[in-house]
N, C-alpha and C positions, 0 to 999 in steps of 0.2 A: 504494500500500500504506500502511495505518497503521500504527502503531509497535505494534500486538497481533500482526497478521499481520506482522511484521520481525519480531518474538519469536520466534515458532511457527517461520518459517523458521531462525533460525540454534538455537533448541533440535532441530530436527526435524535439522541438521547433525553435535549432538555424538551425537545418536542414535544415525544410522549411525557414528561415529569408537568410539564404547563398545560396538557392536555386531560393529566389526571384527577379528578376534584377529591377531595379530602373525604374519604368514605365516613365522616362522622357528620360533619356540617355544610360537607361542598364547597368549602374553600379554596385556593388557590395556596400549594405549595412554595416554598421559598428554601433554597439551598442552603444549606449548613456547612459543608463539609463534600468532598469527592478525594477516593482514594482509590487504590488497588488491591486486588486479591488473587491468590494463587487457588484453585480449589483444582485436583486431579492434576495437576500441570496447568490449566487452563487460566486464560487473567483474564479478570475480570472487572469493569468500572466500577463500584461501589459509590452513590449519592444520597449523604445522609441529608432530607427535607425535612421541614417541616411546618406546619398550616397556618400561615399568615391571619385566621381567624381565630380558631381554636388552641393551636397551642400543637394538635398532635402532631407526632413523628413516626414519618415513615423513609424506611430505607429500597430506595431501587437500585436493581442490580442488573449490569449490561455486561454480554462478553467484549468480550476487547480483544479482536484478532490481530488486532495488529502489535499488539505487543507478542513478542517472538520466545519466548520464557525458554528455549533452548540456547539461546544467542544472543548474550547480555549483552553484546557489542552492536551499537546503529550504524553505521555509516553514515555520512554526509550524504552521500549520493539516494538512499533512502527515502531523504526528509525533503529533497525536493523535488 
């Protein structure tokens, strides 16, 4: 993947999170927090939100192909 197509995936992420309403009151989520995760080998986006009305928190979880978790090293050439 180059770094246009790494864009589009993690915009095409807060998509669905601004698409989602708050299963308590239908609020609109609000970001806290975005990290990574290894689960099997596989990485994973991790965004911790939560409900700009209510308060609650909820966690979405996106694969992340393009992180290579065999091959810690990027290249320049990669990233554009």
């Amino acid at each position: 993947m180059n770094l246009n197509e790494v864009m589009k995936f993690v915009e095409s992420e807060y998509i669905v999170i601004n698409n989602t309403p708050c299963e308590l009151c239908g609020g609109n989520f609000l970001t806290e927090s975005v990290g990574l995760s290894f689960d099997s080998g596989k990485a994973e986006n991790i965004t911790q939100c939560v409900c700009e009305n209510c308060g609650h928190e909820r966690e979405f979880s996106f694969r992340a192909p393009f992180i290579n978790t065999m091959n810690a090293e990027v290249s320049t050439e990669e990233l554009n």
